[in-house]
PDB file of N, CA, C and O in Angstrom, chain B, residues numbered from 101:
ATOM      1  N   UNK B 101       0.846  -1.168   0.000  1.00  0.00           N
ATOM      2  CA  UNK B 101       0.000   0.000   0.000  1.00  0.00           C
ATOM      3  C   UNK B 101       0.896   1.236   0.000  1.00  0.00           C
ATOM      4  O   UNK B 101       1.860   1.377   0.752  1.00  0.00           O
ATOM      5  N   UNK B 102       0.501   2.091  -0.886  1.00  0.00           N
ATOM      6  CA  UNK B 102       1.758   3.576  -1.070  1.00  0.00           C
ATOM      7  C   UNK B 102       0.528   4.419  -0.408  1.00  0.00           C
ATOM      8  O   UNK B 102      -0.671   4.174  -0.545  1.00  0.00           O
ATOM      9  N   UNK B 103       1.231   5.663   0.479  1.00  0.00           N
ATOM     10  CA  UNK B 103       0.645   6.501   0.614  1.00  0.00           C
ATOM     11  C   UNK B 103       1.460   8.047  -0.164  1.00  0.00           C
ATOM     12  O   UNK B 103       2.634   8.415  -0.202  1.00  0.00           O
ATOM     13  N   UNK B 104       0.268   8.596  -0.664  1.00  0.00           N
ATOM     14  CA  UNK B 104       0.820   9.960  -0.878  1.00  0.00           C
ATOM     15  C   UNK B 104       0.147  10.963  -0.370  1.00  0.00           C
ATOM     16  O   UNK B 104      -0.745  10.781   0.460  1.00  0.00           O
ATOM     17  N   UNK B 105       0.504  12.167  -0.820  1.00  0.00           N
ATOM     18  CA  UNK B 105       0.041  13.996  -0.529  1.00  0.00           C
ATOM     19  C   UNK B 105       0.486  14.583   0.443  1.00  0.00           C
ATOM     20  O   UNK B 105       1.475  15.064  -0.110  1.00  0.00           O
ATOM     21  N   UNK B 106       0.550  14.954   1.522  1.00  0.00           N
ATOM     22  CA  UNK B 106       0.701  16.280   2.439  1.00  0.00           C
ATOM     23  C   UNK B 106       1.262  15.153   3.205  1.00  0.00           C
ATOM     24  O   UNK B 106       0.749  14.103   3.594  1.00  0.00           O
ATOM     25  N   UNK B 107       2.911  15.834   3.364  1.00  0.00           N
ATOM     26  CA  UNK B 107       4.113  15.033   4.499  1.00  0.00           C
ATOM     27  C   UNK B 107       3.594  14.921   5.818  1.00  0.00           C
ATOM     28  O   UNK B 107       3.757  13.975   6.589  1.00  0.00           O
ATOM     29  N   UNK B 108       2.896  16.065   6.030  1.00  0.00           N
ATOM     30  CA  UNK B 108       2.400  16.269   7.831  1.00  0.00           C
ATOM     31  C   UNK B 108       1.431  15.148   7.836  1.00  0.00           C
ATOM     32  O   UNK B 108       1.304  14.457   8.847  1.00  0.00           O
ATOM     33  N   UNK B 109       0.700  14.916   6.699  1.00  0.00           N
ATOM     34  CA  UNK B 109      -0.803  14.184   7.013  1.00  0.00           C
ATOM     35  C   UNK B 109      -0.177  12.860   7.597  1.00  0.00           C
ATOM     36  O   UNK B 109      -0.333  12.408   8.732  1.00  0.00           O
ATOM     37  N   UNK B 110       0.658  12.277   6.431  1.00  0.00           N
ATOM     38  CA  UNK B 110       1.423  10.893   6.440  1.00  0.00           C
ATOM     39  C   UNK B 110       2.335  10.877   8.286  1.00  0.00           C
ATOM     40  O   UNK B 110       2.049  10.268   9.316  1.00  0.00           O
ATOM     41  N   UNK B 111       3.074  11.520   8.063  1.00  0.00           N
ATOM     42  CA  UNK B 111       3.510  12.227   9.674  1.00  0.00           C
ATOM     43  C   UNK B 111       2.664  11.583  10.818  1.00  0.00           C
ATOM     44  O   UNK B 111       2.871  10.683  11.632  1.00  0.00           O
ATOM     45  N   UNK B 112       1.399  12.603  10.476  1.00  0.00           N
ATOM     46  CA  UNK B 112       0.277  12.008  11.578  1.00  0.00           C
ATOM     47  C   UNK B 112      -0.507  10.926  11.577  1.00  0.00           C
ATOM     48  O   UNK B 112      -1.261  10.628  12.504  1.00  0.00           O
ATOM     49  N   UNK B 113      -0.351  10.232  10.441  1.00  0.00           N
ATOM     50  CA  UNK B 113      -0.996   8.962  10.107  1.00  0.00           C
ATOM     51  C   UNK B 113      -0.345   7.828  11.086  1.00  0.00           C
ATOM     52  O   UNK B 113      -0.812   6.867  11.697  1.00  0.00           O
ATOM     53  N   UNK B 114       1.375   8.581  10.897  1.00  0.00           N
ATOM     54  CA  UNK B 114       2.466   7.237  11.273  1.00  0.00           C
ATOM     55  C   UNK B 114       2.494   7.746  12.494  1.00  0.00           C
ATOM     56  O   UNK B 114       2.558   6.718  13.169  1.00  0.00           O
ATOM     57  N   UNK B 115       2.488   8.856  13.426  1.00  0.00           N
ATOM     58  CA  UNK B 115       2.310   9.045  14.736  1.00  0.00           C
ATOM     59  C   UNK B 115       0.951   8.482  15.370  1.00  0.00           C
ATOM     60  O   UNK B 115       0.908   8.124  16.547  1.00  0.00           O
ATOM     61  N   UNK B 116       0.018   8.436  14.649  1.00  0.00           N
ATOM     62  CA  UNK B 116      -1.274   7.807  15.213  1.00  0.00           C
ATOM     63  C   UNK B 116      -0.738   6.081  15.477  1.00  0.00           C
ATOM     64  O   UNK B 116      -0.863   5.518  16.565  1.00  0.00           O
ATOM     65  N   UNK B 117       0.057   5.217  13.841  1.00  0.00           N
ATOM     66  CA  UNK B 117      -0.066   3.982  14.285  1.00  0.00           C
ATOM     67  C   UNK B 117       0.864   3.678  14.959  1.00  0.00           C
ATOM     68  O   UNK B 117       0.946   2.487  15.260  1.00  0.00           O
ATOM     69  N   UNK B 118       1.714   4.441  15.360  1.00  0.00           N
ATOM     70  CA  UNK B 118       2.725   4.259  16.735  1.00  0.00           C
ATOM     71  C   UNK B 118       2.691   3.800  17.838  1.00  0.00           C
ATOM     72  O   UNK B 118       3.449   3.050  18.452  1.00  0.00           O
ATOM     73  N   UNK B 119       0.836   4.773  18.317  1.00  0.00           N
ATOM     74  CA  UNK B 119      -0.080   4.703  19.133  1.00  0.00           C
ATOM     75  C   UNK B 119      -1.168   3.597  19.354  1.00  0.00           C
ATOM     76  O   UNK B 119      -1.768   3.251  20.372  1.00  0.00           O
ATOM     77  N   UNK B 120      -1.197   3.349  18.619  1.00  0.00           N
ATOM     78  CA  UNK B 120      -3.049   2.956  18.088  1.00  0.00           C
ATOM     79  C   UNK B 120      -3.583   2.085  16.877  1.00  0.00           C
ATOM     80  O   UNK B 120      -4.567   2.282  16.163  1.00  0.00           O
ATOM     81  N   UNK B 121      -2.529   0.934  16.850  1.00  0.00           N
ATOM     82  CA  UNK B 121      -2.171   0.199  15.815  1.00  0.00           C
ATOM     83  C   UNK B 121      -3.554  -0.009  14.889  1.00  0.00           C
ATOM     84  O   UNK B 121      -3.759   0.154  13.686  1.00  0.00           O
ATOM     85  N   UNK B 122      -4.681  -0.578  16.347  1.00  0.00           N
ATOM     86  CA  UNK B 122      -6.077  -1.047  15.594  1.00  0.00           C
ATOM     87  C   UNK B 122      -6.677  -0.013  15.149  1.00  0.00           C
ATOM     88  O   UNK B 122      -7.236   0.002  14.052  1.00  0.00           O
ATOM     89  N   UNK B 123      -6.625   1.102  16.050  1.00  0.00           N
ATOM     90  CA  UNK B 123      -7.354   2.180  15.014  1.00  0.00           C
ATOM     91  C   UNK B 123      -7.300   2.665  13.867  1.00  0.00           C
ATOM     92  O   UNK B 123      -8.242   3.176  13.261  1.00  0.00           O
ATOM     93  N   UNK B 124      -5.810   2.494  13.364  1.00  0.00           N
ATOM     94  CA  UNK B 124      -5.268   2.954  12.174  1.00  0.00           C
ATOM     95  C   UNK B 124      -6.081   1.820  10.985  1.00  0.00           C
ATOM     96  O   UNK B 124      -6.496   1.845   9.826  1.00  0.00           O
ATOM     97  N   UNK B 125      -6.001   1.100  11.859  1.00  0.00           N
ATOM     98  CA  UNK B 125      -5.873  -0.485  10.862  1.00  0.00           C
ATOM     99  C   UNK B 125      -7.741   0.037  10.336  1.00  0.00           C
ATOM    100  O   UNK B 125      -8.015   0.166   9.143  1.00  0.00           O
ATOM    101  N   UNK B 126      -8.489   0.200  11.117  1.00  0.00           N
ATOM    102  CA  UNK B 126     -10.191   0.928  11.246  1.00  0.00           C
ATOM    103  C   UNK B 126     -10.316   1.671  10.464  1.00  0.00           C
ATOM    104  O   UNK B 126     -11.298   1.479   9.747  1.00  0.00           O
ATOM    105  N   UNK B 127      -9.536   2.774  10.177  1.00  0.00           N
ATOM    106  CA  UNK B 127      -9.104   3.634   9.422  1.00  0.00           C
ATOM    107  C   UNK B 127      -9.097   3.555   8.037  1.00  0.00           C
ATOM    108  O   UNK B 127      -9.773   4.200   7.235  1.00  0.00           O
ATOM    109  N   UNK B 128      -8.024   2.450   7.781  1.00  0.00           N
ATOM    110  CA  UNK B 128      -7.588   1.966   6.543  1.00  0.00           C
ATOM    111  C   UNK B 128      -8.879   1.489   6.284  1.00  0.00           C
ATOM    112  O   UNK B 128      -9.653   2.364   5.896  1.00  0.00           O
ATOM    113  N   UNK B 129      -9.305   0.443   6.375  1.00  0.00           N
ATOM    114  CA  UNK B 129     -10.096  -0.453   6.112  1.00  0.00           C
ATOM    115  C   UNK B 129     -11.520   0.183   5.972  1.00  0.00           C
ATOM    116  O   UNK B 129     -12.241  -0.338   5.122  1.00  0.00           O
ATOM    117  N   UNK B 130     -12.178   1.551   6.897  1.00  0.00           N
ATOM    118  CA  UNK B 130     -12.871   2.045   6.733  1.00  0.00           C
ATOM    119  C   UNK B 130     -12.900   3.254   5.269  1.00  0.00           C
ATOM    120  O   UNK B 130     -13.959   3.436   4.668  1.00  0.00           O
ATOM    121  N   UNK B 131     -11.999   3.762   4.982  1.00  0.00           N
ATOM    122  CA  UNK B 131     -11.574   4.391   3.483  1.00  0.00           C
ATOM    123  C   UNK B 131     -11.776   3.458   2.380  1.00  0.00           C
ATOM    124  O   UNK B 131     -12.170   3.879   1.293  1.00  0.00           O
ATOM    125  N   UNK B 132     -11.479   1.940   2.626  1.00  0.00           N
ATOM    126  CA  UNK B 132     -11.569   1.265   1.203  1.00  0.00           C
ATOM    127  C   UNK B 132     -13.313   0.879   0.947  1.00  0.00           C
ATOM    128  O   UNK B 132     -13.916   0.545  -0.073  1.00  0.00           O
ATOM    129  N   UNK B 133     -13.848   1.135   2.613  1.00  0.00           N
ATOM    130  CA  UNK B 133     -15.156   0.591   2.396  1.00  0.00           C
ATOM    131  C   UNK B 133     -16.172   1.242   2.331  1.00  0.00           C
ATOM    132  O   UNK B 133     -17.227   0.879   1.811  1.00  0.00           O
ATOM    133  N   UNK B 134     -15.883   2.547   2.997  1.00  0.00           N
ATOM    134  CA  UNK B 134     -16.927   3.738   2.688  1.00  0.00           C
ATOM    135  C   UNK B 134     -17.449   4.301   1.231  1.00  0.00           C
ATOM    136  O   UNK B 134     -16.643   3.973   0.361  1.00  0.00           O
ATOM    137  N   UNK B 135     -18.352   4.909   0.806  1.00  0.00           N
ATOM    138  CA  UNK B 135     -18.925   5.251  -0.335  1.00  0.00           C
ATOM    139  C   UNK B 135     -18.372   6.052  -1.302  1.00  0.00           C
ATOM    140  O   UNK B 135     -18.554   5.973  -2.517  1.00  0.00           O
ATOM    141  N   UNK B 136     -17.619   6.903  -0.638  1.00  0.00           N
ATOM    142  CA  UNK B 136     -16.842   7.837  -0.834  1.00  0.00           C
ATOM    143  C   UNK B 136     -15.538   7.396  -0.726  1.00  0.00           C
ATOM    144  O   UNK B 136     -14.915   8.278  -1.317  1.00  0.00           O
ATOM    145  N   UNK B 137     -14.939   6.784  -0.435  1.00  0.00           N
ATOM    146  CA  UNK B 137     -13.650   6.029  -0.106  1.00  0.00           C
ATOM    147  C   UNK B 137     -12.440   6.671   0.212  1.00  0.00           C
ATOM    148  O   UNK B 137     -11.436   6.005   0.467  1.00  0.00           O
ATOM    149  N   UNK B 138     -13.752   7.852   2.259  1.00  0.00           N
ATOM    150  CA  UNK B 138     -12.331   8.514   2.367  1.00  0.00           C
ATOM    151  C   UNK B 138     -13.107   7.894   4.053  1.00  0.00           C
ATOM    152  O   UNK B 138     -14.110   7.277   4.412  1.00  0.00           O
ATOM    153  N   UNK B 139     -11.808   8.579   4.719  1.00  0.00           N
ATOM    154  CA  UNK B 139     -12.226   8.455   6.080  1.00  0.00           C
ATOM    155  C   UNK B 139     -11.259   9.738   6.428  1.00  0.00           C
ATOM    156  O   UNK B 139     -10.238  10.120   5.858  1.00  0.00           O
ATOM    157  N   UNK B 140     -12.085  10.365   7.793  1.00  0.00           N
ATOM    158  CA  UNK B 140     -10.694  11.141   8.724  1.00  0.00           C
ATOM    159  C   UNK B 140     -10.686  11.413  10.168  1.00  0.00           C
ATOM    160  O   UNK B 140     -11.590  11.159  10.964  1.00  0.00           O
ATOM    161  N   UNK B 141      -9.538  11.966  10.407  1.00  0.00           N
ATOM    162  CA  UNK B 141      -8.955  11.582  11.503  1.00  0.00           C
ATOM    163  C   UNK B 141      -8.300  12.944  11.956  1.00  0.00           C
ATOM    164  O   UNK B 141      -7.804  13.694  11.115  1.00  0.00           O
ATOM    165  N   UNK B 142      -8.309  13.318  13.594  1.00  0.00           N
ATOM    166  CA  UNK B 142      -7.753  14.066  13.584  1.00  0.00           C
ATOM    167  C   UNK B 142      -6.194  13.922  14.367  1.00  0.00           C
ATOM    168  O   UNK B 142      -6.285  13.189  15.351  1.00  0.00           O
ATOM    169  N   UNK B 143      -4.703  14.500  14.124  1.00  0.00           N
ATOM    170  CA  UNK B 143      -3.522  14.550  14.797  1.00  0.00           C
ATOM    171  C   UNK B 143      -3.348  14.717  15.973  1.00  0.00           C
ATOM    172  O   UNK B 143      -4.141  15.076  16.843  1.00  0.00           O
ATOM    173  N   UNK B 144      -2.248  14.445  16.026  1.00  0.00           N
ATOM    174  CA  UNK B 144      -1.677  15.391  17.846  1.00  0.00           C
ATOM    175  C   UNK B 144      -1.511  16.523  18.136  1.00  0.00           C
ATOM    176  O   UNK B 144      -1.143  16.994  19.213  1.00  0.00           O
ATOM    177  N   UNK B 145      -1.920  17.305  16.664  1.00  0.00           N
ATOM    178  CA  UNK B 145      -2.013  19.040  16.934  1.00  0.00           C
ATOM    179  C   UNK B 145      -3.085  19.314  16.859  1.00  0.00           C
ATOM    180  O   UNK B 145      -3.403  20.443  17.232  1.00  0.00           O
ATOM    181  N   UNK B 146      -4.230  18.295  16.284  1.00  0.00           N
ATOM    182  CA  UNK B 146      -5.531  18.779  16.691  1.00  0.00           C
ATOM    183  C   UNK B 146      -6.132  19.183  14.706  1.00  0.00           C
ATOM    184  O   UNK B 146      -7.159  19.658  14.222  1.00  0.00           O
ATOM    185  N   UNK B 147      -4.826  18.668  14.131  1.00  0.00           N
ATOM    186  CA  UNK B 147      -5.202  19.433  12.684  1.00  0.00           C
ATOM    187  C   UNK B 147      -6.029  18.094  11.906  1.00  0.00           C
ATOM    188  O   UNK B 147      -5.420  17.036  12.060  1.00  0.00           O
ATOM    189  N   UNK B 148      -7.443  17.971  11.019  1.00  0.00           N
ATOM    190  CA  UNK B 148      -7.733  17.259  10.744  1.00  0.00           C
ATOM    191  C   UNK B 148      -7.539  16.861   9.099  1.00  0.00           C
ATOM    192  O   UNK B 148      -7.630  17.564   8.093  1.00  0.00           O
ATOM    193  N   UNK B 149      -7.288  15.691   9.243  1.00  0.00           N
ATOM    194  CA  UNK B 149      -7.168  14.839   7.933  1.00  0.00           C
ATOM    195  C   UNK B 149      -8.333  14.140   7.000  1.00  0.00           C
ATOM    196  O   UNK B 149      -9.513  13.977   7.310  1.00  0.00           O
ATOM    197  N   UNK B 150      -7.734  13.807   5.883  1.00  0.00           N
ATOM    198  CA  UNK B 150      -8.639  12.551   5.411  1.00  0.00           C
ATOM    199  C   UNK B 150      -8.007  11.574   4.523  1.00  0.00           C
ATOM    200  O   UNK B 150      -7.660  11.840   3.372  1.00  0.00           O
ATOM    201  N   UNK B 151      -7.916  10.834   4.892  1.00  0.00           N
ATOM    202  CA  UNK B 151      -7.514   9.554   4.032  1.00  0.00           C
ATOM    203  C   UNK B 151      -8.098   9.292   2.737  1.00  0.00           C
ATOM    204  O   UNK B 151      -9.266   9.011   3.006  1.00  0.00           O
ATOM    205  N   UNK B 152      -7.922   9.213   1.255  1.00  0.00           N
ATOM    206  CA  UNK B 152      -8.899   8.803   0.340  1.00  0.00           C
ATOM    207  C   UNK B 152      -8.291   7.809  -0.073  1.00  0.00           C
ATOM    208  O   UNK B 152      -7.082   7.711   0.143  1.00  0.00           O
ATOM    209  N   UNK B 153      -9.117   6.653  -0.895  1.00  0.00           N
ATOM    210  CA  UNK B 153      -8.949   5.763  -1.370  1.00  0.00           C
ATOM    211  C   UNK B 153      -8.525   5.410  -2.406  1.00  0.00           C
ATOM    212  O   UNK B 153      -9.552   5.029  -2.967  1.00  0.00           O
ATOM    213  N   UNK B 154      -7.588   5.229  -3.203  1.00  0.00           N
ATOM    214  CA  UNK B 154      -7.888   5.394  -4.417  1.00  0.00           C
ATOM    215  C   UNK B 154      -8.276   3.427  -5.489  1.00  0.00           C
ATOM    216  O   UNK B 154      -7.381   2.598  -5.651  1.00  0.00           O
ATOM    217  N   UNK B 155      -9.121   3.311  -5.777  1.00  0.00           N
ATOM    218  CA  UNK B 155      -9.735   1.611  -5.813  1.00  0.00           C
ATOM    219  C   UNK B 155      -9.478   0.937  -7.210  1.00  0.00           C
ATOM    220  O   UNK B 155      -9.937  -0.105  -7.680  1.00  0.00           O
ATOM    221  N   UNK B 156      -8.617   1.843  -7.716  1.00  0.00           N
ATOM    222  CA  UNK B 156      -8.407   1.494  -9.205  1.00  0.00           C
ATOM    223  C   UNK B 156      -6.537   1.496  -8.854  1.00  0.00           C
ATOM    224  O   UNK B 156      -5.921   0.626  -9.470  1.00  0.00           O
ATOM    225  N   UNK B 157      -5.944   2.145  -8.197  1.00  0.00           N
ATOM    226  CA  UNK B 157      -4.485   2.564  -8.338  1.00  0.00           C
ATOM    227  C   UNK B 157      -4.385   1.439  -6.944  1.00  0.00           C
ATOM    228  O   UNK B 157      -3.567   0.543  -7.150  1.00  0.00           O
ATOM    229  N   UNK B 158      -4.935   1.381  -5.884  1.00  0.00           N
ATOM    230  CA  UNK B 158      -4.780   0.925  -4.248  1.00  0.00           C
ATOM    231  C   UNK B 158      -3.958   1.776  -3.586  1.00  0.00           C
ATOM    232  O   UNK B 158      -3.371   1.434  -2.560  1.00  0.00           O
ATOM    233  N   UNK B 159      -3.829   3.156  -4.210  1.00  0.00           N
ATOM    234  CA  UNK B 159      -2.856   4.165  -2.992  1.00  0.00           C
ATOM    235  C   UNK B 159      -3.935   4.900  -2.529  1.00  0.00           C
ATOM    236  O   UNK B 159      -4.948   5.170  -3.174  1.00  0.00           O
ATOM    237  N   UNK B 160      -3.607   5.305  -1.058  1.00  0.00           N
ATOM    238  CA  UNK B 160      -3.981   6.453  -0.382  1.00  0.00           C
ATOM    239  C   UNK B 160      -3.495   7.483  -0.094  1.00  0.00           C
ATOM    240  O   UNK B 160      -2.291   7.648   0.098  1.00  0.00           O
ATOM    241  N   UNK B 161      -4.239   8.221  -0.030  1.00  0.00           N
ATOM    242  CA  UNK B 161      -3.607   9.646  -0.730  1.00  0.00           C
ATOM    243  C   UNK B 161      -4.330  10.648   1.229  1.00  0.00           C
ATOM    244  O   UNK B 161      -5.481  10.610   1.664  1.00  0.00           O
ATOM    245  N   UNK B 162      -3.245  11.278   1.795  1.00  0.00           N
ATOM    246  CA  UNK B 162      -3.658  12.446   2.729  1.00  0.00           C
ATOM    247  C   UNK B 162      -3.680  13.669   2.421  1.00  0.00           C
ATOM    248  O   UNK B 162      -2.707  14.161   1.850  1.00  0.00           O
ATOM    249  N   UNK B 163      -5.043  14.589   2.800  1.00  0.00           N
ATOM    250  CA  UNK B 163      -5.447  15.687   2.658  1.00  0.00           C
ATOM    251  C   UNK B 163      -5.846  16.357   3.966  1.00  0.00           C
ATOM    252  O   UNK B 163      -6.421  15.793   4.897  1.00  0.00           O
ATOM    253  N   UNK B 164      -5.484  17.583   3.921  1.00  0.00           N
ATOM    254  CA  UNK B 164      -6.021  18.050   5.365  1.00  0.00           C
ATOM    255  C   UNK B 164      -7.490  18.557   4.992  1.00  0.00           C
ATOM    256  O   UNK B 164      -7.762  18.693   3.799  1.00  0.00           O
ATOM    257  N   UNK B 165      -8.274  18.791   5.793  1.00  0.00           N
ATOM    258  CA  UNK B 165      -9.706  19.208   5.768  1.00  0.00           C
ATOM    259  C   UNK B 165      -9.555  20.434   6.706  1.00  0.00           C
ATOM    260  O   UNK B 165      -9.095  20.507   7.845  1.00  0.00           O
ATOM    261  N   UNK B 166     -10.054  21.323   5.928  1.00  0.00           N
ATOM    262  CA  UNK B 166     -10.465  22.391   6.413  1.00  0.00           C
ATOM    263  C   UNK B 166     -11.797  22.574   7.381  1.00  0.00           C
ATOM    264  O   UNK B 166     -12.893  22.240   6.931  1.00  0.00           O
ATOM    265  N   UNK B 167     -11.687  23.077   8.631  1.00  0.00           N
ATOM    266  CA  UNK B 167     -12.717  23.206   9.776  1.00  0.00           C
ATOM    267  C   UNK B 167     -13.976  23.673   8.957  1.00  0.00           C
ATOM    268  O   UNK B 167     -15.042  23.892   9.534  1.00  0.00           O
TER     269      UNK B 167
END
């Protein structure tokens, strides 16, 4: 699985599964299965993300979401 887009997102992706192995794993698995094929999450600074799916390539791609 490749991830791309925003270094911080990936950053906080890999600081979350540092933490929180199953959640991440929830995460993942919730992006490939949702409708939309994103999920998000927020960091340790409080800044929020989203994971998208991509179901033709299998990379995920991080974006921050704006409040």
């Amino acid at each position: 699985m490749e991830f791309l887009g925003d270094p911080d997102g990936i950053a906080a992706l890999k600081a979350l599964f540092a933490k929180d192995k199953p959640y991440v794993k929830f995460l993942l698995n919730e992006a490939k299965s949702n409708t939309d094929y994103t999920a998000r999450f927020s960091g340790d600074d409080e800044r929020k993300w989203a994971v998208v799916f991509d179901p033709h390539t299998a990379k995920l791609t991080l974006k921050p979401v704006s409040s």
